[in-house]
C-alpha positions in Angstrom: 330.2 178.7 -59.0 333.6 179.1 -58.1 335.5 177.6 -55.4 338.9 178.6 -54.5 341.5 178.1 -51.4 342.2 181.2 -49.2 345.4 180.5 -47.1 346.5 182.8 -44.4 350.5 182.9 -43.0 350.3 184.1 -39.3 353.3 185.7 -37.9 354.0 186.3 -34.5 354.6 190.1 -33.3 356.2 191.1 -30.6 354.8 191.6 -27.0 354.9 195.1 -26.7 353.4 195.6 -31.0 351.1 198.9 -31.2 349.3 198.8 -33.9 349.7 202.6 -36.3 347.2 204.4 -36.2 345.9 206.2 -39.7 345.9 209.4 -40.4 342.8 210.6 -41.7 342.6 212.6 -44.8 340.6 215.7 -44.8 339.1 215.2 -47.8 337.9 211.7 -47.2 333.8 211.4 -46.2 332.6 209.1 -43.5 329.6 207.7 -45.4 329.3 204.2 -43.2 330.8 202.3 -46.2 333.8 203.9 -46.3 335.0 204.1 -42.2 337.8 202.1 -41.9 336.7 199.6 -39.1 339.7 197.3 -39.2 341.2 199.5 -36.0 340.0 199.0 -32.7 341.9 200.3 -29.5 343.0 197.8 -26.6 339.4 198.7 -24.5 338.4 195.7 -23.3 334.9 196.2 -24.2 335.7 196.8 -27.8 337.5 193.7 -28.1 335.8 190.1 -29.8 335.5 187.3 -27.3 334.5 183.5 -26.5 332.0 183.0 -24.1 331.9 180.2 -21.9 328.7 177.6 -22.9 327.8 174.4 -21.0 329.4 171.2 -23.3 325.9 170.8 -24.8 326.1 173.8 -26.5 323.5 175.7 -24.3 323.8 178.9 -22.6 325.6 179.0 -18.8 323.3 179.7 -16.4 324.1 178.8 -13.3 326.7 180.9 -12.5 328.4 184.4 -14.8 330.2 182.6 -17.8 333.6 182.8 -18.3 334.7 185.5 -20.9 337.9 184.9 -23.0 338.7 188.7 -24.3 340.7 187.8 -27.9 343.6 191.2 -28.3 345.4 191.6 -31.7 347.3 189.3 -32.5 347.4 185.6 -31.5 346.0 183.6 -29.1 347.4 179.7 -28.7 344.7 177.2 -27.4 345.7 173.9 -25.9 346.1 171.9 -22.6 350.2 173.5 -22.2 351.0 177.0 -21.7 353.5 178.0 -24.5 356.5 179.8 -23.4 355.7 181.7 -26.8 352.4 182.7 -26.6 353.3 186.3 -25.0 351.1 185.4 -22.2 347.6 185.7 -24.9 346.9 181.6 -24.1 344.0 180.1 -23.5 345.0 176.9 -21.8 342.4 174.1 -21.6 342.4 170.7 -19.9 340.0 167.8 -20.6 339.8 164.9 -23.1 340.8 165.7 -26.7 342.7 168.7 -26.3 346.3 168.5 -27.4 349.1 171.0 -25.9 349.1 173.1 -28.7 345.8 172.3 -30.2 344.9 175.4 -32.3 345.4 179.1 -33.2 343.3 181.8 -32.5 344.1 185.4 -34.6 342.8 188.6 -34.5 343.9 190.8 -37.2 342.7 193.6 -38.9 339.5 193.3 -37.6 338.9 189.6 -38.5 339.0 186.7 -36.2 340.3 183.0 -37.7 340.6 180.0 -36.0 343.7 177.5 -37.3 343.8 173.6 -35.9 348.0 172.5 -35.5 347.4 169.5 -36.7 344.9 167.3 -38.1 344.1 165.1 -35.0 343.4 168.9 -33.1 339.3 168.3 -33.0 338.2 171.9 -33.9 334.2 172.8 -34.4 332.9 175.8 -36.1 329.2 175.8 -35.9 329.4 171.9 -35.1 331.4 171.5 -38.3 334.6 170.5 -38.0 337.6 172.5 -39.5 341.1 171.2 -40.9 342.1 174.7 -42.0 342.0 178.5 -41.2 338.6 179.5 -41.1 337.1 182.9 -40.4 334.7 182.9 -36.9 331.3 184.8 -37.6 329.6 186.7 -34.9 327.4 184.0 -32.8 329.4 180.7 -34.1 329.8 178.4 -32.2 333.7 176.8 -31.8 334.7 174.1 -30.1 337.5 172.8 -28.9 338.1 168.7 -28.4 334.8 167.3 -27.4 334.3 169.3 -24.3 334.8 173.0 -24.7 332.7 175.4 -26.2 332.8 178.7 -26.9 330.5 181.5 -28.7 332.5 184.3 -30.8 330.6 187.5 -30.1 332.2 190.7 -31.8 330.6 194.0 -29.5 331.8 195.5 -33.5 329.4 193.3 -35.1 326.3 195.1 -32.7 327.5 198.8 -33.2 327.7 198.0 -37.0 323.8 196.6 -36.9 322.1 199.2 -35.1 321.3 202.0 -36.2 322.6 205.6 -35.2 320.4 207.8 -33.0 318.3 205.3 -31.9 318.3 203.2 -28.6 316.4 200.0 -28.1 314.1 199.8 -25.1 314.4 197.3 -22.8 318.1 197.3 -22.7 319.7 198.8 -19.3 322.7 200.7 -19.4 324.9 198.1 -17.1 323.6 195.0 -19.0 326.7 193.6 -20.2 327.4 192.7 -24.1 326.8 188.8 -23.4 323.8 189.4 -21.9 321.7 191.2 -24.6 323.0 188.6 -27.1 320.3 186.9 -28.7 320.6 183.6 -30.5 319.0 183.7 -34.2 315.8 182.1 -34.3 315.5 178.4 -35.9 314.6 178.4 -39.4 310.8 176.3 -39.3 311.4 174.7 -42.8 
């Protein structure tokens, strides 16, 4: 097996950045493998997010959870808002959670998390991270030793189920964050 380093360079954009949007070519086919997916507009409902969990890592229940949408582009964690953050800040204040404490980017359809320093206490999946690393639909991040989040892409859902076909049991105001289900526990 090989093992190699992946580093990512994360550049601010400005606060009014558009993404282009691509042309389509006529001749191109729209088999499922070849849609370009990396694209999403600003709805709100389209966007990736971190939901809210109690500090033990279980679901909220006793009141809505809070929902941190994530927009293109980056998104500073820590206990100080940064003059530079362009207003996308998600400012948290509690034990273990330094003023600029990590980096959250959204890019191209992919979502990474980046620590500033190595005394920033990050958690993917209750591992902790020292370097840009790439959330998965359902991880769980967390940030110092008392917030936690889950990354739910609504992209991940649409590209999982199939066309045509609608799952009973699932009303049509039920929210995203609702219907997610946690994978089940692996007996062995």
């Amino acid at each position: 097996m090989v093992y190699g380093s992946i580093m990512f360079h994360v550049r601010r954009r400005p606060n009014d950045y558009q993404p282009r949007k691509r042309k389509k070519l006529p001749n191109q086919s729209s088999t499922p493998s070849e849609v370009d997916h990396s694209y999403r507009g600003t709805d709100e409902a389209s966007l990736p997010f971190l939901l809210e969990l109690n500090a033990d890592g279980s679901d909220v229940r006793h009141q809505a959870p809070r929902r941190y949408s994530l927009r293109l582009n980056v998104t500073e964690v820590g206990s100080e808002r940064s003059p530079q953050a362009g207003g996308q800040c998600l400012q948290l204040a509690g034990h273990n959670v330094h003023p600029r404490h990590c980096v959250i980017a959204h890019t191209e359809g992919i979502v990474t998390v980046t620590p500033c320093g190595r005394e920033a206490e990050t958690y993917v999946n209750g591992q902790r991270v020292y370097e840009t690393t790439i959330l998965q639909h359902g991880c769980v991040v967390q940030f110092g030793r008392v917030y936690r989040f889950r990354f739910l892409d609504p992209a991940h859902e649409a590209h999982q189920r199939p066309r045509g076909r609608r799952e009973s049991g699932r009303g049509h105001n039920e929210s995203y964050a609702e219907r997610w289900v946690p994978p089940a526990a692996d007996a062995g």
